[in-house]
C-alpha positions in Angstrom: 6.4 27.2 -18.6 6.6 23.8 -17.1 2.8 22.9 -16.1 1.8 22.0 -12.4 0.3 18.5 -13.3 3.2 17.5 -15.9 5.8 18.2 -13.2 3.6 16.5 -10.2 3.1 13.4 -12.4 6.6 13.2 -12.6 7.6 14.1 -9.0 4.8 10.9 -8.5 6.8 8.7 -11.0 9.8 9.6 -9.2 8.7 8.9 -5.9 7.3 5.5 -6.7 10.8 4.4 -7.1 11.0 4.2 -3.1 8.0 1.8 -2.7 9.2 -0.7 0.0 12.3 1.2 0.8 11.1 4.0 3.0 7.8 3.4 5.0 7.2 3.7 7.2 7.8 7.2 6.0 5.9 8.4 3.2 7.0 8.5 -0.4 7.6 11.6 -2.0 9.1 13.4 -5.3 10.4 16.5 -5.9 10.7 18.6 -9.8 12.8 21.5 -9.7 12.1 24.3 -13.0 13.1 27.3 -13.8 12.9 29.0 -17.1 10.7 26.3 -18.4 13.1 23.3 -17.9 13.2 20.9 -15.9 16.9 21.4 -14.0 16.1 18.8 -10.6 14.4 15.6 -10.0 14.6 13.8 -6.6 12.5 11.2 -4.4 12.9 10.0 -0.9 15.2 7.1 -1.6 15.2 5.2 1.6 13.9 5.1 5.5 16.2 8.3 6.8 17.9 9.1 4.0 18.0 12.3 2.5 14.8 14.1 1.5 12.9 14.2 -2.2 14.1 18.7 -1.7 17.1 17.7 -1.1 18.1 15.1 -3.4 16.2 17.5 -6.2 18.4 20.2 -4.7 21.8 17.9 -5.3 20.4 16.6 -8.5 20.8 20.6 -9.5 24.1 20.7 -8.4 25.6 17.8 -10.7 24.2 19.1 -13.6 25.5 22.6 -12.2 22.5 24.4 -12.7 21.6 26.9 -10.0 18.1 26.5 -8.8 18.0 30.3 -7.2 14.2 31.6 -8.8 13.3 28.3 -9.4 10.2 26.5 -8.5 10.0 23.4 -6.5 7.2 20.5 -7.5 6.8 18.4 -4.8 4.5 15.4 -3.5 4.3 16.3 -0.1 4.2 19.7 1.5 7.4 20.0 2.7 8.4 19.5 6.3 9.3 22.1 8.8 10.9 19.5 11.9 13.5 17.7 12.6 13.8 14.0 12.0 16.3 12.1 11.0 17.1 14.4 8.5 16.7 18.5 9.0 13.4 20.6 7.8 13.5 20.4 3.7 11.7 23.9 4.1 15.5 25.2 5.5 17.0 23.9 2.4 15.1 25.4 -0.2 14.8 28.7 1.8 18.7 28.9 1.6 18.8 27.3 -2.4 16.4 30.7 -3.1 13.5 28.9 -4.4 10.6 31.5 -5.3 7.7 29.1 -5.5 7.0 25.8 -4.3 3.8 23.5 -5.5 2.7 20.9 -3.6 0.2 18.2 -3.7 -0.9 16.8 -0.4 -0.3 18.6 3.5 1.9 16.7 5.5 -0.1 15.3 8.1 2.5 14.9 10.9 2.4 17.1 14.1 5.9 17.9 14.7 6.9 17.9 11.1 4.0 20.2 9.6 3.3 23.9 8.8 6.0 23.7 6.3 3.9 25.9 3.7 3.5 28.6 5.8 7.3 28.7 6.9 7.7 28.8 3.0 5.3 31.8 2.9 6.7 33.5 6.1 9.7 33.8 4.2 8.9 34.8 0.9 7.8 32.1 -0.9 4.8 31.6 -3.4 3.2 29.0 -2.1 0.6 26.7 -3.7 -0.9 23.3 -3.4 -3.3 21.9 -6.0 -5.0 18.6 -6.7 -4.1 18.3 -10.6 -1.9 15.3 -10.4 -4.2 12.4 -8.7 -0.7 10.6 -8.5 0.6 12.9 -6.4 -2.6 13.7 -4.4 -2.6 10.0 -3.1 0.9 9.4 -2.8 1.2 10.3 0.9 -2.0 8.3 1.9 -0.6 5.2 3.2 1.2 7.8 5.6 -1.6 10.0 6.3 -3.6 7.0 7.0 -0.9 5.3 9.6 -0.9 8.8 11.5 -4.4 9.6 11.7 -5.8 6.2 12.8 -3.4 3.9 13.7 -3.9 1.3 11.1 -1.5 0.4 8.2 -2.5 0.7 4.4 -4.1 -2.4 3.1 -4.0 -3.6 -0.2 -6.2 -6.3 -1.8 -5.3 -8.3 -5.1 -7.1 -10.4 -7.1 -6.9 -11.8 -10.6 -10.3 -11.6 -12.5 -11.7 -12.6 -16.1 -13.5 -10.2 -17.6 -17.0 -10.9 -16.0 -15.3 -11.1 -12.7 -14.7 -14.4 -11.7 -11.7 -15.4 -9.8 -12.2 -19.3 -10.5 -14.5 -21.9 -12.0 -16.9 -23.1 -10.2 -14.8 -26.3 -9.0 -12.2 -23.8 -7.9 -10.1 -23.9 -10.9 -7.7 -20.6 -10.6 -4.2 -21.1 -12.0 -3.6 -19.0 -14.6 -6.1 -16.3 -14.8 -3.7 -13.5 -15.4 -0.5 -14.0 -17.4 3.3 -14.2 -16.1 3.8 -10.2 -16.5 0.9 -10.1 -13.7 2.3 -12.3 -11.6 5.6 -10.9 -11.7 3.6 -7.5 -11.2 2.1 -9.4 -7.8 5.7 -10.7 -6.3 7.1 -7.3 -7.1 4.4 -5.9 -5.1 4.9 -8.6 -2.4 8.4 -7.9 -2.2 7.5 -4.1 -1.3 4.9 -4.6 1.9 5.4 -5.1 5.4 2.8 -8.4 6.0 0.6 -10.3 3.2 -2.7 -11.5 5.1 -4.7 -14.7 3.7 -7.4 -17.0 5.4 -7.6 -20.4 6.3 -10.0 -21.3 3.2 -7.1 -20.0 0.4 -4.5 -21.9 2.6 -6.9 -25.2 2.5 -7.3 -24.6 -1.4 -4.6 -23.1 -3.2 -1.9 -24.4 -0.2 0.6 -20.6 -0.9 3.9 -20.3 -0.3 2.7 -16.0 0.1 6.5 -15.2 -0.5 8.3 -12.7 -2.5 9.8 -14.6 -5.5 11.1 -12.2 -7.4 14.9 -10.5 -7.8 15.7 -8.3 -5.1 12.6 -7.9 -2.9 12.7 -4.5 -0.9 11.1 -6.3 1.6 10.5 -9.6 3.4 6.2 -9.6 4.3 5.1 -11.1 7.4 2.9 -13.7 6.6 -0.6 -13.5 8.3 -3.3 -16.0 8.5 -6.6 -15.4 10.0 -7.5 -19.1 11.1 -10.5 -18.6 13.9 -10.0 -22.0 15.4 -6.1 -23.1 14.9 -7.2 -24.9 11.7 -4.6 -24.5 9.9 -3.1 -27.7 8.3 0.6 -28.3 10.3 1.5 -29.4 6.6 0.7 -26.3 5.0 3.4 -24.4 3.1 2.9 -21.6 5.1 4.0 -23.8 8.3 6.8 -25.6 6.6 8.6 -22.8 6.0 7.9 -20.3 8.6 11.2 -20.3 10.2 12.6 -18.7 7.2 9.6 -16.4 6.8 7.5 -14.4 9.7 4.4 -16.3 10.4 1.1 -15.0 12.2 -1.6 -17.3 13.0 -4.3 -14.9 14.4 -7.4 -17.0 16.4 -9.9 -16.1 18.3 -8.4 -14.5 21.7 -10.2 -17.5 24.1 -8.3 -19.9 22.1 -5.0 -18.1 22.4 -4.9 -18.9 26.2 -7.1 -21.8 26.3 -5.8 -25.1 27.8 -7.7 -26.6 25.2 -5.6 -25.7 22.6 -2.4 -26.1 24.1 -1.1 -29.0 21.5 -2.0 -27.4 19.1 0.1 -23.8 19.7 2.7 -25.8 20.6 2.8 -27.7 17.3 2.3 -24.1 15.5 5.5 -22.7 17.2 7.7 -26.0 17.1 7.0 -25.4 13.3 8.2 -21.8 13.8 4.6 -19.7 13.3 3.6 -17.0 16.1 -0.1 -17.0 17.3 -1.5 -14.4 18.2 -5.4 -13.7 20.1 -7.4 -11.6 18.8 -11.3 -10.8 19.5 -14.3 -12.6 17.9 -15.9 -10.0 15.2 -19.6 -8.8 16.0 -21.6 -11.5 15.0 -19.2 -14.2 15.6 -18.2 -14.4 12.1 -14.4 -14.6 12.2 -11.9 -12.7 13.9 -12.8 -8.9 14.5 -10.2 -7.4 11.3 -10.5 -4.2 12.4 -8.3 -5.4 15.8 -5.9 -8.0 14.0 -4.8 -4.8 11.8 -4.3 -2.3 14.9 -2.4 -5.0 16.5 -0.5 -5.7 13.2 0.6 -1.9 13.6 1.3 -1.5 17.2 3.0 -5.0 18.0 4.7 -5.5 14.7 5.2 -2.5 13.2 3.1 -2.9 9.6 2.3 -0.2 7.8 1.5 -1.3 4.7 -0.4 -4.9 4.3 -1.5 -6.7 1.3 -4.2 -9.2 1.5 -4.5 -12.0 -1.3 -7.4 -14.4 -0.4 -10.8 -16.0 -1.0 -13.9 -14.3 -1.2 -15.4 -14.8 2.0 -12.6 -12.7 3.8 -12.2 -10.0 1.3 -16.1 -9.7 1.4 -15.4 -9.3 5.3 -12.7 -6.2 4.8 -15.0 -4.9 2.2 -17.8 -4.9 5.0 -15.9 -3.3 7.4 -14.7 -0.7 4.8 -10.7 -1.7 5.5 -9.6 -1.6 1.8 -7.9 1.3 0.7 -6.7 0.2 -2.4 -7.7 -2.4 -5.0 -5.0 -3.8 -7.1 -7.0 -5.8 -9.5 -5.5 -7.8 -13.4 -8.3 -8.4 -15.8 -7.5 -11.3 -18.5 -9.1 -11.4 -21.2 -11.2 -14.3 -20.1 -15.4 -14.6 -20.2 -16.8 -17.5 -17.9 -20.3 -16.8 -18.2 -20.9 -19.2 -15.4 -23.3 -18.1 -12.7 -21.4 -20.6 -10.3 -17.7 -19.7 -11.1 -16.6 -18.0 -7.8 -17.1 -14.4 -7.3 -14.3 -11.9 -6.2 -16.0 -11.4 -2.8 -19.1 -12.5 -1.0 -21.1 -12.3 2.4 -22.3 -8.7 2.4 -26.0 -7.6 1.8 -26.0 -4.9 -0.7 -29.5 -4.3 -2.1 -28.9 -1.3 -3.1 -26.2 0.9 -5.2 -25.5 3.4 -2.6 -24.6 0.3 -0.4 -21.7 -0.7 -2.6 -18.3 0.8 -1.5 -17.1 3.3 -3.7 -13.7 3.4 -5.6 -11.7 5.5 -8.0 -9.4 4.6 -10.3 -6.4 5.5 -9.7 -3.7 4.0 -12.0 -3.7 1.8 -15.3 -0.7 -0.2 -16.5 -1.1 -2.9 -20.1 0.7 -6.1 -19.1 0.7 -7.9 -22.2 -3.5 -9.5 -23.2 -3.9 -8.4 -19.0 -4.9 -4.7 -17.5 -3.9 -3.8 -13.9 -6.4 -1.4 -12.3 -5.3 0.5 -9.1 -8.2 1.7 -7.1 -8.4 3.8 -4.4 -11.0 4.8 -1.6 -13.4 7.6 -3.3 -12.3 10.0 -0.6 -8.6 10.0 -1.3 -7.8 11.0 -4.6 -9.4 12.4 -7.4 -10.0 10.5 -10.6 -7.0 9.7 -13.3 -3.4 8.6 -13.1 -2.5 6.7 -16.0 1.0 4.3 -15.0 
């Protein structure tokens, strides 16, 4: 008998393989058994293509296996509405499926209620949280649909006592070339890469996908309060072949003040953008600059590379849901090397923000850690 996590775990696997290819829709996986073999595997392949039920379903067909009895691992409960492709609960209905496991509900309004159309009909129905894979799989969607804001990432390269750079600023190479090819992989599979006006000042980034075949081209984001932003900055020099954001306060946006300066920002190619002053004054307010990434340019998914200062700002306005973070095997032992992030008074444990580990992958001497919000998986999921 095939077991429920082996089969999720590799419905997960499966799915991962449409990173940057189908959000904004979620991805998903799909094992079909029967008889204790695995006789089907299928994942979402691309933004309205066929479903992970059906491509397990047609996956069946080639080998000329008949699924009929069979049950049906899958990621995501699956849906009961019409999209651009037709309810996957029809499909296995009509294959003769006898059981379907699932991991995570489908959050979406007119597409939910798929395991109780499953049941209606006849079909065991189960959903367990074995497989933390396939638990957290669908988050990024869950998230986009229940509040509006896109999934964001944050990377970082660390030594071991969690330093990012000397104390002069000394960063290049923490991690090894497998990491970094890990990082413009990753790159290459999100809708917008956000930075801040200190990283573009010190490290001058390109914040491009260099890597064969990205699935994606980011839109490049750069939270620069006062139009800072060096007009010689790679960023700027090349932002007519890559989307680029400056996000400023909102007064200066509009302000006569800075007319010059916009128009020197948009000769060069960039788009700026207004956005309101964060409580405090500290910055822009992140929380807005990532709704308006959503509604006005259609991000879903956003990974932020950047200095401490503004990923102790997401931190402190709890808008990390995932941690992508490559350890090298590196000890500093300096009290003034620079920290991952900073500017948030924790004086206490139960101030820190919590995180699970979610997956692990050896690169060579260097570990990548996945994390994830405590709330939205359960612990495990080795890569």
């Amino acid at each position: 008998m095939i077991q429920p996590r082996y089969a999720l775990d590799l419905a997960a696997r499966c799915a991962l393989r449409g990173r940057g290819r189908v959000e904004p829709n979620p991805m998903v996986g799909c094992v079909i058994a029967r008889d204790g073999v695995v006789i089907g595997i299928g994942h979402h392949r691309r933004f309205g293509g066929l479903h992970a039920e059906r491509e397990a379903l047609a996956d069946c067909a080639r080998r000329g296996l008949d699924p009929r009895g069979g049950t049906a691992f899958v990621t995501l409960e699956p849906c009961n509405g019409h999209g651009k492709q037709p309810p996957c609960v029809e499909a296995l209905i009509a294959a003769g499926i006898a059981r379907v496991v699932y991991a995570a509900p489908d959050p979406s309004a007119n597409k939910g209620g798929g395991a109780k159309a499953l049941r209606d009909a006849g079909i065991e129905v189960e959903r367990t949280g074995v497989s933390s894979l396939a638990s957290g799989l669908s988050a990024p969607f869950a998230k986009r649909l229940t509040t509006g804001l896109p999934w964001m990432i944050a990377k970082w390269a660390q030594t071991i006592d969690g330093r990012i750079a000397t104390r002069s600023g000394e960063s290049k190479w923490i991690s090894n070339d497998r990491s970094r090819a890990r990082v413009h992989r990753l790159r290459g599979c999100v809708d917008a890469i956000l930075s801040g006006l200190g990283t573009i000042i010190a490290d001058d980034p390109l914040l491009t996908a260099r890597c064969p075949f990205p699935r994606r081209t980011p839109i490049r984001v750069i939270a620069d309060t006062d139009l800072a932003v060096p007009l010689r900055a790679n960023v700027l020099t090349t932002a007519r072949e890559t989307p680029t954001i400056i996000a400023c306060d909102k007064e200066l946006a509009s302000s006569a003040i800075t007319s010059d300066r916009r128009s020197a920002l948009a000769e060069r190619g960039a788009t700026v953008i207004g956005v309101p002053a964060a409580a405090g004054g500290r910055g822009v307010d992140l929380h807005a600059l990532l709704s308006m990434l959503a509604s006005d340019f259609g991000v879903s998914t956003v990974l932020t590379e950047t200095g401490p200062g503004l990923l102790g700002a997401l931190f402190d306005a709890d808008l990390i849901d995932e941690a992508v973070v490559y350890v090298a095997p590196l000890m500093l032992g300096d009290e003034l090397a620079k920290s991952v992030a900073v500017g948030r008074l924790a004086e206490s444990l139960s101030a820190a923000r919590r995180y699970e580990l979610w997956r692990v992958k050896a690169l060579g001497s260097d570990v990548e850690l996945t994390y994830r919000r405590a709330h939205s998986t359960a612990p495990g999921g080795d890569a």
